[in-house]
C-alpha positions as CSV (number, residue, x, y, z in Angstrom):
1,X,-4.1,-14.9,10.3
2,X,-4.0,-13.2,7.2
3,X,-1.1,-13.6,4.2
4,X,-0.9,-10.8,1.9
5,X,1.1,-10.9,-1.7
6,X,2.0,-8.0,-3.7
7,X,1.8,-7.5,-7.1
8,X,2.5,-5.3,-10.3
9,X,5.4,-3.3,-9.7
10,X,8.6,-3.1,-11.5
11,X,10.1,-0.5,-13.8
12,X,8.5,2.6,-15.4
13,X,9.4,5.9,-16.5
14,X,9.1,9.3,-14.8
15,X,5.6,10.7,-15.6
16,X,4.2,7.4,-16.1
17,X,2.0,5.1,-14.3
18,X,1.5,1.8,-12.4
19,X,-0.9,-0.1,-10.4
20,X,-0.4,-2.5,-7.5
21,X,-2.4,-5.0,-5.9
22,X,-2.5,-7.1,-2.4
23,X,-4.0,-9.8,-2.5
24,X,-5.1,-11.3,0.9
25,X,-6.3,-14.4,1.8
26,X,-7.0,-16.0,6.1
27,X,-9.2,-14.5,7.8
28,X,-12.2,-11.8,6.5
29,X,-10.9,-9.0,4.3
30,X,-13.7,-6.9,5.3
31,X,-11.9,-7.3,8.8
32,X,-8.7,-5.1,8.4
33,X,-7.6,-1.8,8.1
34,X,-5.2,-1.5,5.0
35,X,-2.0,0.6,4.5
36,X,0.5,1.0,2.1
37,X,4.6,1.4,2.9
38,X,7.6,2.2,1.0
39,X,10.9,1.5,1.9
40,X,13.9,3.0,-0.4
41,X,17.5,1.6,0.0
42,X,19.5,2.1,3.3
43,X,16.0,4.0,4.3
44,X,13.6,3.8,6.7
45,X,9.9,1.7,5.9
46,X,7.3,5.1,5.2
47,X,4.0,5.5,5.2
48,X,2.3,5.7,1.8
49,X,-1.4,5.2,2.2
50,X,-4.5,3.7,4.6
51,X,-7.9,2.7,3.9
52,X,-10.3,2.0,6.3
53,X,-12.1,-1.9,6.1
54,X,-15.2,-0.3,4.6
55,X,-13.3,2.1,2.0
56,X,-15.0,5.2,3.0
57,X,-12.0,6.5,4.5
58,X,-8.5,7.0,3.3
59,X,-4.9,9.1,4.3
60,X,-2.5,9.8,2.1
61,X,1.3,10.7,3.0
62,X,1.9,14.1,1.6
63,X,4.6,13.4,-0.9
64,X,2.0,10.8,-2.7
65,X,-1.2,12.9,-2.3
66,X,-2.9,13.8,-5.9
67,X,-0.7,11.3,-7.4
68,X,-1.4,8.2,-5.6
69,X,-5.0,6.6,-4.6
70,X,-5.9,3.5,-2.6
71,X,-8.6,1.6,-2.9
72,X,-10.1,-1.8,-2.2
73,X,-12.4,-4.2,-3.3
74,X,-13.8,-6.5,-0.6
75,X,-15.5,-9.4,-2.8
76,X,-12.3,-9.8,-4.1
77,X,-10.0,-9.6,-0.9
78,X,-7.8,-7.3,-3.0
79,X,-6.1,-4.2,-1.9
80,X,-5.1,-1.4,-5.2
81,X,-2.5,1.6,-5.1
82,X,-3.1,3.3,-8.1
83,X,0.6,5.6,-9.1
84,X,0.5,8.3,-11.3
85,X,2.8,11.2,-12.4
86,X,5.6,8.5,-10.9
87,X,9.3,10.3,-9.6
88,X,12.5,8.7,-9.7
89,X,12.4,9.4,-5.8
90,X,9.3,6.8,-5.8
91,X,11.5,4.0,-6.1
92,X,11.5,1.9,-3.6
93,X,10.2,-1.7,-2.3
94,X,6.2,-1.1,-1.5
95,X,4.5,-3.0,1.1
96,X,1.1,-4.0,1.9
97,X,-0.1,-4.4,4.9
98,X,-3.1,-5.0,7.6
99,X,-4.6,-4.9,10.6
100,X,-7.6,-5.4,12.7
101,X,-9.8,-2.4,12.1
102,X,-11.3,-2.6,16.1
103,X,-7.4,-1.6,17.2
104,X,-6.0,0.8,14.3
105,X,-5.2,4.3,16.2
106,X,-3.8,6.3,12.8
107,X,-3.3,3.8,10.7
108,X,0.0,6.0,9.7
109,X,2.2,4.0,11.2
110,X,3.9,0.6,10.8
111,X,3.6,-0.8,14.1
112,X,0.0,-0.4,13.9
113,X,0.4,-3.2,11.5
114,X,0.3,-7.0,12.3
115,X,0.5,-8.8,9.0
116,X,2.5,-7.6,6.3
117,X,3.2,-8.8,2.2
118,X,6.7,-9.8,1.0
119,X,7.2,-6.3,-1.2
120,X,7.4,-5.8,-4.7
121,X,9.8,-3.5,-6.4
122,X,9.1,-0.3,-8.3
123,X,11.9,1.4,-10.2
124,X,11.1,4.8,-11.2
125,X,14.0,6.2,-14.0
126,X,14.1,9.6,-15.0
């Protein structure tokens, strides 16, 4: 069992930037496979971003790549999304999310995932 929080969204202008955070506590950190997911309104939950449990390997959707970067930092059981160059069309609810790395296929997609956070919201106005 793992439980996941989000962190540090909210409301920025186009162009600018933000940073979110997971933080997970349960089971080993070092254990999952994390991903990122958006969902907008009266849309359906996307992929944003993976990263595999050791960091060496990530995937980025391609309406985020160049912009967006995910990272982790194991000591601290804390998942990142770094957002840059954010578009009105970013807003949405974002969503961390993991999974044992031993059963990940793509890591793309949300049923892949067992344990997910509670969201926080980032507002993109243009």
């Amino acid at each position: 069992q793992v439980h996941l929080v989000e962190s540090g969204g909210g409301l920025v202008q186009a162009g600018g930037s933000l940073r979110l955070s997971c933080a997970a506590s349960g089971r080993t950190f070092s254990s999952y496979t994390m991903g990122w997911f958006l969902q907008a309104p009266g849309k359906k939950r996307e992929f944003v971003a993976f990263i595999s449990w050791s960091g060496s390997s990530t995937y980025y959707a391609d309406s985020v790549k160049g912009r967006f970067s995910i990272s982790r930092d194991n000591a601290k059981n804390t998942l990142y999304l770094q957002m840059k160059s954010l578009k009105p069309e970013d807003t949405a609810v974002y969503y961390c999310a993991a999974t044992d790395r031993r059963t990940v296929i793509t890591g793309r997609l949300g049923t892949e995932y067992r344990y997910w956070g509670q969201g926080t919201q980032v507002t993109v106005s243009s």
